[in-house]
SETORSE-909142 format. One record per residue (C-alpha): residue number from 1; residue in three letters; chain; x negated, z negated, y negated. Coordinates in steps of 0.1 Angstrom, whole numbers, plus 5000, padded with zeros to 4 digits. Each point is the difference from the previous one (the first is absolute). Layout:
<site NUM ala A <X Z Y>>;
...
end
This chain:
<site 1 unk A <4946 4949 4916>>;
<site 2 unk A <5029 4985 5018>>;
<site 3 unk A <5016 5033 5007>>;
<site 4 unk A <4961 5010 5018>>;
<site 5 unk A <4999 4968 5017>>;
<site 6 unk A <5036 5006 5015>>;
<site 7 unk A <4988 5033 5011>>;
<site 8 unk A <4972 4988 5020>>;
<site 9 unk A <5020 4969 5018>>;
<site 10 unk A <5032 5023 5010>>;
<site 11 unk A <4970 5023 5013>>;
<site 12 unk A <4983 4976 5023>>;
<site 13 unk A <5038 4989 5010>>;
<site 14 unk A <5008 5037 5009>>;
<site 15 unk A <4966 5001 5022>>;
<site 16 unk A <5002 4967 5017>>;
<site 17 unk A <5039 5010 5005>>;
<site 18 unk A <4986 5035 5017>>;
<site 19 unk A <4979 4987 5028>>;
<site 20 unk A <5021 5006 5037>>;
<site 21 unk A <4980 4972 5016>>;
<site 22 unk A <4987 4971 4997>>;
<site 23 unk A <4964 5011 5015>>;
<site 24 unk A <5001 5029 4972>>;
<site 25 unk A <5003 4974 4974>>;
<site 26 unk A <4972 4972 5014>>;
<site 27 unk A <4978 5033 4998>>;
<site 28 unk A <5010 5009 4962>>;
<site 29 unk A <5006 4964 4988>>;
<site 30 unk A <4973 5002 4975>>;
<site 31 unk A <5012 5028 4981>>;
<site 32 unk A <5037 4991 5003>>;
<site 33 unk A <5007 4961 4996>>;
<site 34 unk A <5030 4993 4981>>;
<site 35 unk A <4987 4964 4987>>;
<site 36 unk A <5019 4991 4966>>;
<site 37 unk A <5032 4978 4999>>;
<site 38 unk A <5010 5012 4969>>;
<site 39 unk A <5000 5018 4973>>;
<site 40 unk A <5006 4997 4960>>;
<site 41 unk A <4997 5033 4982>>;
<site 42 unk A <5010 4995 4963>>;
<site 43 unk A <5012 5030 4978>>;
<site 44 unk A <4992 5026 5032>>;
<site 45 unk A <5017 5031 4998>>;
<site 46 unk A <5011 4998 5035>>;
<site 47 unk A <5020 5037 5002>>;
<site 48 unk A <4980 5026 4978>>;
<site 49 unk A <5030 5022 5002>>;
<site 50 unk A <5022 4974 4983>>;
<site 51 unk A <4975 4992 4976>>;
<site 52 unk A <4989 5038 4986>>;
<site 53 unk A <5037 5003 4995>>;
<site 54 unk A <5002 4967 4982>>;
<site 55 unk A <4965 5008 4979>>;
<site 56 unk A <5016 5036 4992>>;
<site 57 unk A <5032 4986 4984>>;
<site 58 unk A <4977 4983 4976>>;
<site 59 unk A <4979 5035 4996>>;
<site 60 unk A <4970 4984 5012>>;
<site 61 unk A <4992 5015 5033>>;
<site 62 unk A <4977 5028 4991>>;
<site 63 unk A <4979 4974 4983>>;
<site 64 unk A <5000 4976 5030>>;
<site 65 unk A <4974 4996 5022>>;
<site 66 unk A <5021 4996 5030>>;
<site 67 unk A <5012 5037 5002>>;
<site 68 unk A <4963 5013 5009>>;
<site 69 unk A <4992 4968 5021>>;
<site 70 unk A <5031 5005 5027>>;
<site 71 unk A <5004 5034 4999>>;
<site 72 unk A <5020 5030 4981>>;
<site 73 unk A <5026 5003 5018>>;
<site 74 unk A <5032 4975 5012>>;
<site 75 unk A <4987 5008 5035>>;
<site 76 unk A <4964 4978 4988>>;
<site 77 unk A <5019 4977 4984>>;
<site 78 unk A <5018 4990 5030>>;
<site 79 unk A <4973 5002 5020>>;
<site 80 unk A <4982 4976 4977>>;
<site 81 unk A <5025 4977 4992>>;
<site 82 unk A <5000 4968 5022>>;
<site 83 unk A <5034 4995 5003>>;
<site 84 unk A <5007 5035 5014>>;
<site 85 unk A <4967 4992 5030>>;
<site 86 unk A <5018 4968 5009>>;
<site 87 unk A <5038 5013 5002>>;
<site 88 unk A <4981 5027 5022>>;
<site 89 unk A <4983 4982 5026>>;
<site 90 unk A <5025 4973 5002>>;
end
């Protein structure tokens, strides 16, 4: 859950961060407020990457869940993983 919850904050980040103006942003504020002052994720897997290497070494990562959730490839991973979105748009 934390790791899904990080996911949808750095998303609304990346769209309130994308807007050129501040008339473009009055007109999509309902869709795109960034309204949370923090943010406690406990036990998140915050860079699927990192983590499907760390689940393999144990020889559990074809019986993880996570592997189908975020994709099949390291491309999805990254693209899934939190940590990777943030670096990104920062």
């Amino acid at each position: 859950g934390a790791h899904i919850a990080l996911l949808m904050l750095v998303e609304r980040v990346r769209k309130y961060m994308s807007f050129t103006s501040l008339a473009s942003l009055r007109r999509e504020a309902r869709f795109t407020t960034v309204d949370f002052d923090s943010f406690v994720g406990l036990s998140g897997p915050y860079s699927i990457d990192r983590h499907f290497h760390f689940e393999a070494g144990r020889g559990v990562e074809e019986l993880s869940p996570m592997k189908a959730a975020c994709g099949h490839s390291s491309e999805e991973f990254f693209h899934n993983s939190p940590a990777f979105r943030l670096k990104k748009i920062l």
